[in-house]
N, C-alpha and C positions, 0 to 999 in steps of 0.2 A: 504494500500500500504506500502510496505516497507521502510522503509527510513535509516534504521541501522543497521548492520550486525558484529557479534564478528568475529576479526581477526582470530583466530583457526577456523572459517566456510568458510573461503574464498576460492573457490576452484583455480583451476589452472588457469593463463590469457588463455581466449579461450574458458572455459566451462562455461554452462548456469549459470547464476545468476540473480534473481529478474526478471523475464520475458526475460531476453536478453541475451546478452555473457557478460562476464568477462573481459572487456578492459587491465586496468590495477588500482595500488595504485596510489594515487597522494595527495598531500597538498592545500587543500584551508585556507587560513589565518592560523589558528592553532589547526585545524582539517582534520586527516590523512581522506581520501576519496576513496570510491571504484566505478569506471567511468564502466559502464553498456551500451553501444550500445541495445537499442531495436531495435523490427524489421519491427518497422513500417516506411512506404516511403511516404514523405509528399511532398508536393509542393504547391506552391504559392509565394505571392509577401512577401518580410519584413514588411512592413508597409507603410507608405503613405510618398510619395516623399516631404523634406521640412519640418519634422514633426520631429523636436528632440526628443530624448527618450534618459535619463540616463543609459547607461551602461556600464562597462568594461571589461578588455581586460580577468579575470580570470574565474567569478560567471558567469554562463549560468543560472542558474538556477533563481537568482535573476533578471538575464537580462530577461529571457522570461516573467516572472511574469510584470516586466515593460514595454515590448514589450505589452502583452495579455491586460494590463490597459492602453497603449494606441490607443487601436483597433485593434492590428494586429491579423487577421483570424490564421495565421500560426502558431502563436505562443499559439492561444489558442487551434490549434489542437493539438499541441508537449504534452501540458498539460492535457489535453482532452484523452491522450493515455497514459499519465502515467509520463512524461518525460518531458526534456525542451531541448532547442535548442542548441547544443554544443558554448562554448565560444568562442576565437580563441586558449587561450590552451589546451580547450579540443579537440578543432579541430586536436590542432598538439599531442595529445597524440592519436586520431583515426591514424592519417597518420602513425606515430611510428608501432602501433601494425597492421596496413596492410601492412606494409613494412614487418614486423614479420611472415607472413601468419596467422595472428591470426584470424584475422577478411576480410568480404570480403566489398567493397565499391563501386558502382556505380563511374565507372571514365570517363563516356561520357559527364558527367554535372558539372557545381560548385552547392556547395552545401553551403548553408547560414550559416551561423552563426550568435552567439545572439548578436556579438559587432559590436554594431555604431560608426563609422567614423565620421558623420556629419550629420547635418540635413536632407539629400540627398545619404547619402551612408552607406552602412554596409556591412559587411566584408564577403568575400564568402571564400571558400578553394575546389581548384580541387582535387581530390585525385586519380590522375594520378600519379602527380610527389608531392604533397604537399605546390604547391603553394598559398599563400593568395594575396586575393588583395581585392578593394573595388568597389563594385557595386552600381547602382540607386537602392533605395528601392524600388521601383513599378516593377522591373523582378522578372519573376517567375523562381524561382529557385527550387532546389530539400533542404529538408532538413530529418537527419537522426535522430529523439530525442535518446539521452539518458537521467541515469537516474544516479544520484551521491547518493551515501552510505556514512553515516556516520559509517566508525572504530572504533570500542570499543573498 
C-alpha cells in the first residue's frame, strides 16, 4: 500500500490518487500530507458506549489504529480497506473540497469521525452544510475512510 508520494506526482485536487481522489495538501505535526477520500461506504456503530479510547482532534489515522485496538468493528473495517476514519480536521478538509465540487459526499446521514469526545460520544460531521457535533458511540453511522500520504 502506498503510504508516500513525491510532490512533483501529485496530480490535481479531484483526480484519482492511491485508490481514491485527491482531497487536498495539509500538515500533520511537521509532515506536509496528501488526504485521499476512498470509495469505500462503511457503517456501523464507533465503539462501545462508556468505553474511553485516546484520541484527537488532528491524526485519524492514529485514532483508528486506537479505535480498531479497542474493539471497534468500524474502524477495523476503515483499515481493512486501506484507510482510516477521517479526524475532525480531516473531516473539515472533506467538507472544504465538497463545497469545491471536488468530491461528492453522502449528505442524508452524519458520518463519524475518528475523535472522541468522551467516554460516550465521538464526533460525527453532516456534510450537508459541514456541521460537527457529538454523538452516542453505539449509533450507526455512515463512515467515509481515507487515506493520508506522506510529501516528499
Amino acid at each position: 500500500m502506498q503510504n508516500t508520494i513525491s510532490a512533483s506526482d501529485l496530480p490535481a485536487r479531484g483526480e484519482p490518487l492511491a485508490g481514491g481522489v485527491f482531497v487536498t495538501r495539509y500538515w500533520l505535526g511537521d509532515q506536509e500530507r496528501a488526504l485521499v477520500l476512498l470509495p469505500d461506504k462503511l457503517e456501523g456503530a464507533w465503539g462501545d458506549y462508556g468505553q474511553k479510547v485516546e484520541t484527537n482532534h488532528s491524526d485519524g489515522e492514529a485514532n483508528t489504529r486506537a479505535m480498531a485496538e479497542a474493539g471497534s468493528k468500524i474502524a477495523k473495517k476503515a483499515i481493512e480497506a486501506g484507510g482510516h476514519i477521517p479526524s475532525c480536521v480531516e473531516g473539515h478538509l472533506l467538507m472544504a473540497a465538497k463545497e469545491e465540487g471536488l468530491i461528492a459526499l453522502r449528505e442524508d446521514r452524519f458520518h463519524w469521525l475518528s475523535t472522541q469526545c468522551s467516554a460516550h460520544g465521538a464526533y460525527g460531521v453532516d456534510f450537508e452544510n459541514g456541521w460537527q457535533d457529538n454523538n452516542d458511540k453505539n449509533l450507526g453511522r455512515l463512515v467515509r475512510p481515507v487515506r493520508s500520504l506522506i510529501i516528499q
